[in-house]
C-alpha positions in Angstrom: 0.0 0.0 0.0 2.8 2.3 0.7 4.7 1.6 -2.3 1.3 2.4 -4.5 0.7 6.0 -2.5 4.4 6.7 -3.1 4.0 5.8 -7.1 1.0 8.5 -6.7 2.8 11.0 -5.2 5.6 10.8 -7.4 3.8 11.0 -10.4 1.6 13.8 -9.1 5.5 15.6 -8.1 6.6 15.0 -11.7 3.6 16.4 -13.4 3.8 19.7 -11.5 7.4 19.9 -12.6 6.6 19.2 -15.9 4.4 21.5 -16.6 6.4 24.4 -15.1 9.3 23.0 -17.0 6.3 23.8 -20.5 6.3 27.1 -19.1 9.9 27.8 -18.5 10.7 26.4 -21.7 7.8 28.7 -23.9 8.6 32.1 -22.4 12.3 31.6 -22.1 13.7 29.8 -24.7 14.6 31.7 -28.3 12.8 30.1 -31.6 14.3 27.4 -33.1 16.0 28.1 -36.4 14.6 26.0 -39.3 15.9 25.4 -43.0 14.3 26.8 -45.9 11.6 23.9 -47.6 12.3 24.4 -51.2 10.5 26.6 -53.5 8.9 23.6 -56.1 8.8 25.0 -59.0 6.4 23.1 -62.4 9.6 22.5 -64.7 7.5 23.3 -67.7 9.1 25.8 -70.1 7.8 28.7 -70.4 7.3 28.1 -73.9 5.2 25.6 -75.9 8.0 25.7 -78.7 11.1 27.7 -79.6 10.5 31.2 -80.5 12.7 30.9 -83.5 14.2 28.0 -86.0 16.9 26.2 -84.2 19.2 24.8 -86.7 20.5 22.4 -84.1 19.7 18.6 -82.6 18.9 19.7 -78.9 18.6 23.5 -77.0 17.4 24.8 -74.6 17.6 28.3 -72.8 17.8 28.6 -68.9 17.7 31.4 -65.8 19.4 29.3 -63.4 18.8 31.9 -60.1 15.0 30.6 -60.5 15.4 27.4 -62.3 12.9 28.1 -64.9 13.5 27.0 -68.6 12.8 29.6 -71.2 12.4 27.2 -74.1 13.6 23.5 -75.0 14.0 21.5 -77.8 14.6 17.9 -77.7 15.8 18.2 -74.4 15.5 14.5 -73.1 17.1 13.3 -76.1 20.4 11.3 -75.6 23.2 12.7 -77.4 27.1 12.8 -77.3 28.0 16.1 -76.2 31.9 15.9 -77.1 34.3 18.7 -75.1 30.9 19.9 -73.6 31.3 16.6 -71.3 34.7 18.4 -69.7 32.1 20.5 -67.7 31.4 17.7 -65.3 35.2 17.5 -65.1 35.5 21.2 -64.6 32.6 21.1 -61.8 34.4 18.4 -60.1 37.8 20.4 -59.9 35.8 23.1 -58.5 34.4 21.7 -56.0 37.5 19.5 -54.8 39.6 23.2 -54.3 36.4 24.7 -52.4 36.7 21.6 -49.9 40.2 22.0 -49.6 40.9 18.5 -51.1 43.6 20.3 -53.6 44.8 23.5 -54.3 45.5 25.8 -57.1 49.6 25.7 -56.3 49.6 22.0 -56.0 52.0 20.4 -58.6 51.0 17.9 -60.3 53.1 15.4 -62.6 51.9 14.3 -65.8 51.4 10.6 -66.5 52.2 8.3 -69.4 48.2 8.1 -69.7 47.5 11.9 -69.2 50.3 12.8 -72.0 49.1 10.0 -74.4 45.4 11.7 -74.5 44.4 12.2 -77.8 42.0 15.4 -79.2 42.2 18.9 -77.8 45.6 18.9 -75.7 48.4 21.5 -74.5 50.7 19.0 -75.7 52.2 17.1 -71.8 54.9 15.5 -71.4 55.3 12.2 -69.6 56.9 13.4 -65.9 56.6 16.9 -67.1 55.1 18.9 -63.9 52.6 21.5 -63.9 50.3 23.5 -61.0 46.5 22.5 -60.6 46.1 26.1 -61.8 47.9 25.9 -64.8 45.9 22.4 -66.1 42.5 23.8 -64.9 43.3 26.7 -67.4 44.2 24.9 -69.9 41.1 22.6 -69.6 38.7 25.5 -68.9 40.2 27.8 -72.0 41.7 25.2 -74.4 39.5 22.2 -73.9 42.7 20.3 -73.0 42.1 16.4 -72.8 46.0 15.9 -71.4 45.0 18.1 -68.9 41.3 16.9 -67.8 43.0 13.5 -67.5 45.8 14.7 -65.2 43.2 16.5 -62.9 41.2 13.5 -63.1 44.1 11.3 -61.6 45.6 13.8 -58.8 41.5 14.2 -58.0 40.4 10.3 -57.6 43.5 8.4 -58.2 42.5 7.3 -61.8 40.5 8.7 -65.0 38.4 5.3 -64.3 37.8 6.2 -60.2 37.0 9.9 -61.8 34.6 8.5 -64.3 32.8 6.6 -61.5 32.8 9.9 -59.5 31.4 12.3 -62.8 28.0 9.6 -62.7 27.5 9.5 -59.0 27.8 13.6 -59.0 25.2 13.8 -61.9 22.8 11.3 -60.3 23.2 14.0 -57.4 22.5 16.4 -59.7 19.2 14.8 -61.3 21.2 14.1 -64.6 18.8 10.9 -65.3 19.5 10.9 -68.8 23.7 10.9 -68.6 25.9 8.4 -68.6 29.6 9.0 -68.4 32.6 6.8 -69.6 35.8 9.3 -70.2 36.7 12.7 -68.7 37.0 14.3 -71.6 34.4 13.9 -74.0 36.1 11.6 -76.5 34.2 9.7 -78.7 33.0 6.4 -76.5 30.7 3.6 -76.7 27.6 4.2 -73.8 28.5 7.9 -73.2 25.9 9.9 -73.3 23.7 13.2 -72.0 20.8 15.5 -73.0 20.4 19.2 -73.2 18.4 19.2 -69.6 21.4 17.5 -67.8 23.7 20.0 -69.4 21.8 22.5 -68.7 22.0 21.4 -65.1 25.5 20.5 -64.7 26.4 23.8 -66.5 24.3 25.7 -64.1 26.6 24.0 -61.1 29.8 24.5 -62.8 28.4 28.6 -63.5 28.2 29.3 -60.1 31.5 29.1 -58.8 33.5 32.3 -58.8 36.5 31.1 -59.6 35.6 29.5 -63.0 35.3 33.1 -64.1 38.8 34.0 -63.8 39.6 31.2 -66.2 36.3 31.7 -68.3 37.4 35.0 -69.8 40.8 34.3 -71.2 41.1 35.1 -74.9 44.9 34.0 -75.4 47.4 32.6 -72.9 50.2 30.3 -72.8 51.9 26.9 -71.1 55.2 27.1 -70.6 56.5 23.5 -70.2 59.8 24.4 -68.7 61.8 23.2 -71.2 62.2 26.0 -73.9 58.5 24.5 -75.0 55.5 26.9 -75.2 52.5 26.0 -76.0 49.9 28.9 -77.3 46.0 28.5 -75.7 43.2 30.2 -77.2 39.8 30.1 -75.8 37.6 27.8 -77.7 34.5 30.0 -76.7 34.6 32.7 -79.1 31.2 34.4 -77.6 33.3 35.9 -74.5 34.7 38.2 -78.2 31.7 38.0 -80.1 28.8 38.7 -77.7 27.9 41.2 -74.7 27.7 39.6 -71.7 29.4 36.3 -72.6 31.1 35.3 -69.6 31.9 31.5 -70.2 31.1 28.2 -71.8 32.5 24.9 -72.9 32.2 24.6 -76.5 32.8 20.5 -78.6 32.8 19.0 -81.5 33.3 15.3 -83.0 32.0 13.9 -85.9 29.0 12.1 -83.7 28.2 15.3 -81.5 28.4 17.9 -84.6 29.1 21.3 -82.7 28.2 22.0 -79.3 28.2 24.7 -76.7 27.1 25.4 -73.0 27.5 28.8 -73.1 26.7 31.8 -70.2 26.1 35.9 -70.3 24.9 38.1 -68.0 23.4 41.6 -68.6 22.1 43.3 -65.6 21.3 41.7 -63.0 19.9 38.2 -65.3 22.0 35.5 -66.0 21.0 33.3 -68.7 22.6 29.9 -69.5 21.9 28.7 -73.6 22.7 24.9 -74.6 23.3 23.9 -78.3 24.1 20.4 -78.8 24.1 19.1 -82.8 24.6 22.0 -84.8 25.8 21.7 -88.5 29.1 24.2 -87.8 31.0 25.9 -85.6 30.0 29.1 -86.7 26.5 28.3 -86.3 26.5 27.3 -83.0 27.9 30.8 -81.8 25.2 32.5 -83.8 22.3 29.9 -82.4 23.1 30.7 -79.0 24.0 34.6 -79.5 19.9 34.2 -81.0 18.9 32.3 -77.9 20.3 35.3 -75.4 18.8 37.6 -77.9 15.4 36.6 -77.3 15.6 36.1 -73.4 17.5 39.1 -72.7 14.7 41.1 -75.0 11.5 39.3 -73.5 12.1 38.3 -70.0 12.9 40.1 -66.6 13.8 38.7 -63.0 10.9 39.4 -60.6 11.0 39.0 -56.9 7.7 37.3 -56.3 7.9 36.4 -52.0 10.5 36.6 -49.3 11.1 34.2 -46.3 9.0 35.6 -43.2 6.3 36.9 -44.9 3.1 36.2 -43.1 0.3 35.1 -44.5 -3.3 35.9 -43.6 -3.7 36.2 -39.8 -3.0 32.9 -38.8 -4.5 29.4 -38.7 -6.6 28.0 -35.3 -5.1 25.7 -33.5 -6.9 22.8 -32.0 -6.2 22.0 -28.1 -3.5 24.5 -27.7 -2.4 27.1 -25.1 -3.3 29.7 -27.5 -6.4 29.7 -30.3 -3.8 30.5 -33.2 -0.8 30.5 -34.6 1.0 32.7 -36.9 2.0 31.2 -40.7 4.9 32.4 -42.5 6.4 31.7 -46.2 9.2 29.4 -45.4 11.2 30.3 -48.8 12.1 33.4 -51.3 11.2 33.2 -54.5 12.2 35.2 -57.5 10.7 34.7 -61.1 11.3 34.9 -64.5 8.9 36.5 -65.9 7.6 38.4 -69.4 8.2 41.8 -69.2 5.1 43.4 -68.9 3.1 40.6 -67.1 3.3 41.7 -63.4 -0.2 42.0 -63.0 -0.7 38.6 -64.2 0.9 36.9 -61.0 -1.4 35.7 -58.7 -0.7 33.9 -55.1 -3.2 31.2 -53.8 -3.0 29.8 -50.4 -3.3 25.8 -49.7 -4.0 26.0 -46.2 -5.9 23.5 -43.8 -8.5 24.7 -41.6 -6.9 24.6 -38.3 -4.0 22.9 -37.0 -4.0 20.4 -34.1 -1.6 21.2 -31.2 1.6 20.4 -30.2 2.9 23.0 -33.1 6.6 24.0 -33.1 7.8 26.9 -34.9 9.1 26.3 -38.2 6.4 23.1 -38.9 5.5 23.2 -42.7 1.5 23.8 -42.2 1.0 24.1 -46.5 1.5 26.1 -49.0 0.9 28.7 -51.6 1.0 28.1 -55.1 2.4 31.1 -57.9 -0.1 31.1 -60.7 0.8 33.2 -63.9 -1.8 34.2 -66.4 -3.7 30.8 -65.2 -1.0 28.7 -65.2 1.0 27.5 -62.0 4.2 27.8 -62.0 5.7 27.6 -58.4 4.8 26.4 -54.6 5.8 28.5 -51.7 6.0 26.1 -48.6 4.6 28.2 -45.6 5.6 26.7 -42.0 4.2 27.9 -38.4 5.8 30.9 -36.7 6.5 30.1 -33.5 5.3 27.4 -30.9 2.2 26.7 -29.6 1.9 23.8 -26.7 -0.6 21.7 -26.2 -3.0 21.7 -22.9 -4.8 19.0 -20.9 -4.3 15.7 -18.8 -3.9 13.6 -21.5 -1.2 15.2 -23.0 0.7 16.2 -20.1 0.5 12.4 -19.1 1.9 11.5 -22.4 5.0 13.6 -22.1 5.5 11.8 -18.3 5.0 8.5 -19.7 7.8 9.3 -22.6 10.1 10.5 -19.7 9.6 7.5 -17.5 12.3 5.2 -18.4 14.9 8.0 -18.6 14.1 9.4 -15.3 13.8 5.7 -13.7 17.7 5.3 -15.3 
């Protein structure tokens, strides 16, 4: 009987605490920091269909600071890419000297297999040594194959262990349609891509700073250090022939006709134009020169939300210590949209009725979906503002029940 009346007690002692631990921990503690949810956005194009005649297998015309595709054609379509496969090997260097893993000053020595590289090449020697900063130039300007296969090996070990790492990053990447067998774009059985998944990698490989101070190069030089001297000129001739050109990786085989990934930037837009199959060199420039054309002319960036923004006065809460709770767009968005159409943006909430308590701050509660001229185009997730607790026996019996084997340790 004792032992019974001393359980009673003791739970009766822990309930008190517990619910002045609730208070304690609702009036004193700061809000919890949450993550941005994505901003899902449809992935249709913009357009139907190409504005203008695309003399070319694949293209398609991106804003990568909102995702959204301008136009496509033939996008899913698997394709060799030639040279334009180097951007994968490009990202990959990138990334490796942002984690530290190498650096621009390391020196690296050139391999039998590196200097035997076929194609595009500054012309390696077998033990010849050159910086990480000198090869990613050469790669980046030149379209060197000797040199993509050299970073490849100080990166991963092997062009094979780099090969393995170029599919895992584009699975990462949501590259479905690419499938990777060299570093360097040479002309192999199974190696393949699509304009979408250049688009994308292209997209990851354009947003690293350093990758401009390479992009822009017109003429350089290697200097072997051996009385050799090997002359680079950039294989991109848009950074000379259009306004706003800032980069691209241009190739060309036999099987990939002429190809570019190509980047410029007026204002404060950034548009990305892929070209994969054309019949020359020459047209390929002027393709994508047409492609910035049109979405420069036609399109502006327009900041549709921002993170914090509350929406309506709030959504009831069901069995809480308060009757509501604040909601709050959990994301910023900024659109692409036609210049002109403003007007035409609509936001529509997707909100439940009431929410049932316990509710912590920063719970996604719903959404609210962008609709432009009808059609919708993007989902803002909204999440709770702050906390709200839930009240009653049951539930503070709950939370002792949860505690009881910790507190019994």
């Amino acid at each position: 009987m004792r032992r019974r009346l001393f359980s009673m007690m003791l739970v009766l002692s822990l309930f008190c605490l517990s619910a002045r631990a609730e208070i304690d921990l609702s009036t004193q503690s700061p809000q919890p920091t949450s993550t941005p949810a994505p901003v899902e956005l449809s992935g249709t194009a913009l357009l139907d269909a190409p504005p203008m005649a695309l003399d070319c297998a694949a293209a398609l015309l991106l804003e990568p600071e909102s995702g959204q595709i301008i136009f496509e054609m033939n996008a899913d379509s698997p394709r060799a890419v030639a040279s334009v496969t180097k951007v994968m090997t490009i990202l990959l260097t990138l990334e490796a000297i942002d984690d530290g893993r190498v650096a621009l000053d390391d020196v690296v020595t050139i391999s039998e297999s590196a200097a035997g590289m076929g194609g595009s090449q500054v012309l390696l020697d077998v033990g010849e040594t050159q910086t990480v900063d000198v090869l990613l130039k050469s790669m980046i300007v030149g379209s060197a194959n000797d040199a993509a296969v050299a970073l490849a090996e100080v990166l991963y070990g092997s062009e094979e262990l780099c090969v393995d790492r170029m599919n895992e990053r584009a699975q990462q990447l949501g590259m479905a349609g690419t499938h990777f067998v060299n570093c360097t774009g040479l002309p192999a059985d199974g190696q393949h891509t699509t304009a979408r998944d250049v688009a994308r990698m292209s997209a990851a490989m354009f947003s690293h700073p350093l990758y401009y101070e390479y992009a822009h190069i017109w003429l350089d030089e290697v200097d072997h250090g051996d009385g050799r001297v090997t002359q680079l000129t950039n294989t991109n001739r848009l950074i000379r022939l259009y306004d706003g050109c800032d980069g691209g990786k241009t190739g060309s085989t036999d099987e990939a006709g002429y190809c570019i990934a190509a980047t410029a930037q007026r204002g404060d837009m950034r548009l990305i134009a892929i070209v994969l199959g054309a019949p020359s060199g020459a047209e390929r420039f002027d393709i994508a020169g047409e492609m910035f054309d049109y979405g420069f002319a036609n399109y502006r960036l327009y900041p549709v939300a921002e993170r914090g923004t509350r929406v309506r006065g709030g959504l009831p809460v069901e069995g809480g210590s308060q009757g509501s709770v604040a909601v709050q767009l959990d994301a910023d968005l900024t659109l692409l949209i036609l210049k002109g159409s403003e007007q035409g943006i609509q936001l529509s909430p997707n909100l439940p009725e009431s929410l049932a308590a316990p509710v912590a701050a920063g719970d996604r509660v719903g959404s609210v979906d962008v609709v432009v001229d009808g059609k919708t185009v993007a989902s803002i997730p909204v999440a709770a503002a702050e906390d709200v607790d839930a009240t009653g026996l049951p539930y503070a019996l709950r939370r002792i029940l949860s505690r009881w084997p910790a507190i019994g340790g």
